[in-house]
ROROFI-943972 format. One line per field, with one value per residue: y, x, z of N, C-alpha, C in turn. Coordinates in pm, whole numbers, m for minus. Example, Ala and Ser with C-alpha at 12.3 -4.5 7.8 and 13.67 -1.06 7.14 Angstrom:
BEGIN
npy <- (m569 | m225)
npx <- (1319 | 1285)
npz <- (780 | 708)
capy <- (m450 | m106)
capx <- (1230 | 1367)
capz <- (780 | 714)
cpy <- (m330 | 3)
cpx <- (1320 | 1290)
cpz <- (780 | 787)
//
This chain:
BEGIN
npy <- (11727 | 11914 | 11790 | 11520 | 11547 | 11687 | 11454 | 11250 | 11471 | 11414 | 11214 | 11094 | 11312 | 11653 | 11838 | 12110 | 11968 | 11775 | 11947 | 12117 | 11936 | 11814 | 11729 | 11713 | 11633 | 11425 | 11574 | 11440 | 11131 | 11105 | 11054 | 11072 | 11267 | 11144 | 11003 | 11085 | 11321 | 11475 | 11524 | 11695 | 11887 | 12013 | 12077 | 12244 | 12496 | 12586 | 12648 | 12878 | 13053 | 13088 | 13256 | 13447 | 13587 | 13670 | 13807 | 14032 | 14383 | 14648 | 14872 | 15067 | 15226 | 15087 | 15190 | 15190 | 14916 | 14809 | 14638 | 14517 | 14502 | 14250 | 14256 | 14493 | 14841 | 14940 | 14658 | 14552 | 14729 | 15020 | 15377 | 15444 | 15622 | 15891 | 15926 | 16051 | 16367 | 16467)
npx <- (15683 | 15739 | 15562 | 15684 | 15927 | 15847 | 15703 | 15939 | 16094 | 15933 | 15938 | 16247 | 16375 | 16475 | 16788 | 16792 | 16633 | 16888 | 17124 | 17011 | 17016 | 16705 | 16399 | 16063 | 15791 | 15467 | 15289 | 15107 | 15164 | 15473 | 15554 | 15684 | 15585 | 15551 | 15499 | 15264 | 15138 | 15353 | 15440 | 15161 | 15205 | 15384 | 15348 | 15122 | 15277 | 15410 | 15193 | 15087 | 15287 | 15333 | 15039 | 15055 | 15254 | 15163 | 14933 | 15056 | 15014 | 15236 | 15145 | 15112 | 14823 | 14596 | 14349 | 14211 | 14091 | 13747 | 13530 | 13207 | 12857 | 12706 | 12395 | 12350 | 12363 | 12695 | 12715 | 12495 | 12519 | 12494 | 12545 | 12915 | 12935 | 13138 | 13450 | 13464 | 13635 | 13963)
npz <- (7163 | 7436 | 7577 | 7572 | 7713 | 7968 | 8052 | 8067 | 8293 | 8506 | 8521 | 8559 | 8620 | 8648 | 8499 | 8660 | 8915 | 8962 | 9006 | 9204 | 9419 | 9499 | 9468 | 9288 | 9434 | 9559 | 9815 | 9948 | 9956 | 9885 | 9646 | 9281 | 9012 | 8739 | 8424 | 8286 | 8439 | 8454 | 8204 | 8119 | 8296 | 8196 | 7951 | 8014 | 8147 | 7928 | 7773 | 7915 | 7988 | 7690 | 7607 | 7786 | 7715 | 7473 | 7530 | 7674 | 7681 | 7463 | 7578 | 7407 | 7300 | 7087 | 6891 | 6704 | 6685 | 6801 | 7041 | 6925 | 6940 | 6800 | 6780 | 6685 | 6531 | 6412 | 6323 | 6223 | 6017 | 5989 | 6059 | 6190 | 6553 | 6578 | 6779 | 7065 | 7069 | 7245)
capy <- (11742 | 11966 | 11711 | 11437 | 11679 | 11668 | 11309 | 11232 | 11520 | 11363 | 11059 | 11081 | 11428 | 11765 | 11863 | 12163 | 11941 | 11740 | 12061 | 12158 | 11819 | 11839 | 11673 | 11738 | 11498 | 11481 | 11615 | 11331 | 11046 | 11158 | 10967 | 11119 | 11263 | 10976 | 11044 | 11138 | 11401 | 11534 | 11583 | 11777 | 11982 | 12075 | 12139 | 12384 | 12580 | 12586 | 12747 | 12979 | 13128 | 13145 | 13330 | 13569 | 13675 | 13682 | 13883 | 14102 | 14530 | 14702 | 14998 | 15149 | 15190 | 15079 | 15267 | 15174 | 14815 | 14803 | 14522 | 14558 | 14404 | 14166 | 14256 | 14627 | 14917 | 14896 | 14528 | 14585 | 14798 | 15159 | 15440 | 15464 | 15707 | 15947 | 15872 | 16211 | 16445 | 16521)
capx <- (15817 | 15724 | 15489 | 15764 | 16052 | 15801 | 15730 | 16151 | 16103 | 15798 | 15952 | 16376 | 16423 | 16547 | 16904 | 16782 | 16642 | 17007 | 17212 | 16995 | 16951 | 16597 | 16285 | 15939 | 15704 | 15347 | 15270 | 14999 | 15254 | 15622 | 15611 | 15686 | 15431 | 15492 | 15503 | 15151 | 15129 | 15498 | 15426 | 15069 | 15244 | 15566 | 15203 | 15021 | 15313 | 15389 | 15121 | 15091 | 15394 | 15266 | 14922 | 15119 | 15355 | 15051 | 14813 | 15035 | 15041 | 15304 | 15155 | 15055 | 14680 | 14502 | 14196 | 14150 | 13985 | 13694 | 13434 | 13111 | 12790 | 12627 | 12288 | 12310 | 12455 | 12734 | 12732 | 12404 | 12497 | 12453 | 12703 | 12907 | 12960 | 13275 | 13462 | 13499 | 13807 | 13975)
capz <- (7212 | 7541 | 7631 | 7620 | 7776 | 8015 | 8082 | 8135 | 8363 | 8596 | 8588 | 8605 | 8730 | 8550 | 8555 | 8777 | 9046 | 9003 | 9054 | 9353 | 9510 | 9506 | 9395 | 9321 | 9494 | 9581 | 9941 | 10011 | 10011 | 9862 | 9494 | 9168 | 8904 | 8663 | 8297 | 8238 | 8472 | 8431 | 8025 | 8094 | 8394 | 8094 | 7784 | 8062 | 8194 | 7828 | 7728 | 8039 | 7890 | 7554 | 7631 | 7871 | 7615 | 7337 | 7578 | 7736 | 7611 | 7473 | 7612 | 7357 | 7263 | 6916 | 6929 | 6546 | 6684 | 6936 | 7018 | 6866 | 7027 | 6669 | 6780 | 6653 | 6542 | 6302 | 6272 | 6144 | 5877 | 6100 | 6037 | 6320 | 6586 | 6610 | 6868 | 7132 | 7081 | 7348)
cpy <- (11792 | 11867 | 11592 | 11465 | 11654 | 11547 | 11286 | 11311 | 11464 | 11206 | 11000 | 11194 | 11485 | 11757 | 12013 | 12095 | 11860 | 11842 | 12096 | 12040 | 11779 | 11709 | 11731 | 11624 | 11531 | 11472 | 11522 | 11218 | 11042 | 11083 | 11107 | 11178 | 11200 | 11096 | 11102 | 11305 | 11520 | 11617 | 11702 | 11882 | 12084 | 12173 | 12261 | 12510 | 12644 | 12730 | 12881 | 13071 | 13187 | 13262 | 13466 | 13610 | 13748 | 13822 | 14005 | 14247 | 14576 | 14821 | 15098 | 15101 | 15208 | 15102 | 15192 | 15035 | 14823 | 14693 | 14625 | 14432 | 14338 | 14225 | 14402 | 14700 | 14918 | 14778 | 14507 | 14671 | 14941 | 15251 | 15463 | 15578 | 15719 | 15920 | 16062 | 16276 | 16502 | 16650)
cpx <- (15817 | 15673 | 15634 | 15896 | 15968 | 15806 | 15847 | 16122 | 16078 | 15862 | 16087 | 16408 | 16448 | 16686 | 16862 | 16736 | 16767 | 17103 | 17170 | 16988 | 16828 | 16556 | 16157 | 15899 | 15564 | 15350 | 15234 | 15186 | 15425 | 15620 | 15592 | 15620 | 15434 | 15481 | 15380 | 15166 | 15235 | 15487 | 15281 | 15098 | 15333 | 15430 | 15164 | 15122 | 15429 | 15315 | 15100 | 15169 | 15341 | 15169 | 14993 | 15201 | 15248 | 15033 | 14879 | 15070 | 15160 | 15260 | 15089 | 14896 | 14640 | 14370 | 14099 | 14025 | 13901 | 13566 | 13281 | 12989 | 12684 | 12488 | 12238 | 12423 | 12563 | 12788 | 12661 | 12421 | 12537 | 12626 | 12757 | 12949 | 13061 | 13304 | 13495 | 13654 | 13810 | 14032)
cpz <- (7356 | 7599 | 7647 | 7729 | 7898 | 8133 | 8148 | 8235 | 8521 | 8608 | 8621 | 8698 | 8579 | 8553 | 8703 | 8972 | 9067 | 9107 | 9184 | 9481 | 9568 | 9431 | 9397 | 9337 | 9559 | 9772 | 10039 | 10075 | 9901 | 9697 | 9392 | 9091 | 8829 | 8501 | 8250 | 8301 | 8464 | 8289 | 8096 | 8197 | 8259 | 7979 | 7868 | 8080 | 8037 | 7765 | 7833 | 7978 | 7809 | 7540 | 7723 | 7808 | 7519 | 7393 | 7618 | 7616 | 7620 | 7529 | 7584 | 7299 | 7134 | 6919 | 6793 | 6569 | 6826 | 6906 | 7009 | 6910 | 6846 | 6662 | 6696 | 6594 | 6388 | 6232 | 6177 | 6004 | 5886 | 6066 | 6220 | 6367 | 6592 | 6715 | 6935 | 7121 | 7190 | 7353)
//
């Protein structure tokens, strides 16, 4: 669906570039991005979004999970260490 939303975009226009009287166009020589490129421009900035909502912190810190290196330790089995009180 994004991907096609897309496409129409890259290849009629948005309503935002209507309203502003605008276009996007390539720099080199002024044409369109064309339905291919229009849809995988709409999928990346898409996901861009997505991952930047995912990734970002409320703030607050979860101490409870921390990365653990496979090779050792308590991946292995190993009791683990306390963590320091402050």
């Amino acid at each position: 669906m994004i991907f096609l939303y897309g496409g129409i975009a890259g290849t009629v226009g948005t309503l935002g570039e209507a309203a502003t009287r605008m276009r996007v166009v390539n720099i080199d020589d002024g044409s369109v991005p064309g339905f291919l490129t229009g849809g995988l421009r709409a999928v990346g900035w898409f996901l861009f979004v997505l991952f930047t909502v995912m990734l970002s912190d409320t703030g607050a810190a979860d101490t409870r999970f921390v990365a653990v290196r496979r090779n050792t330790g308590v991946f292995q089995g190993q009791e683990p260490v306390p963590a320091a009180k402050p």
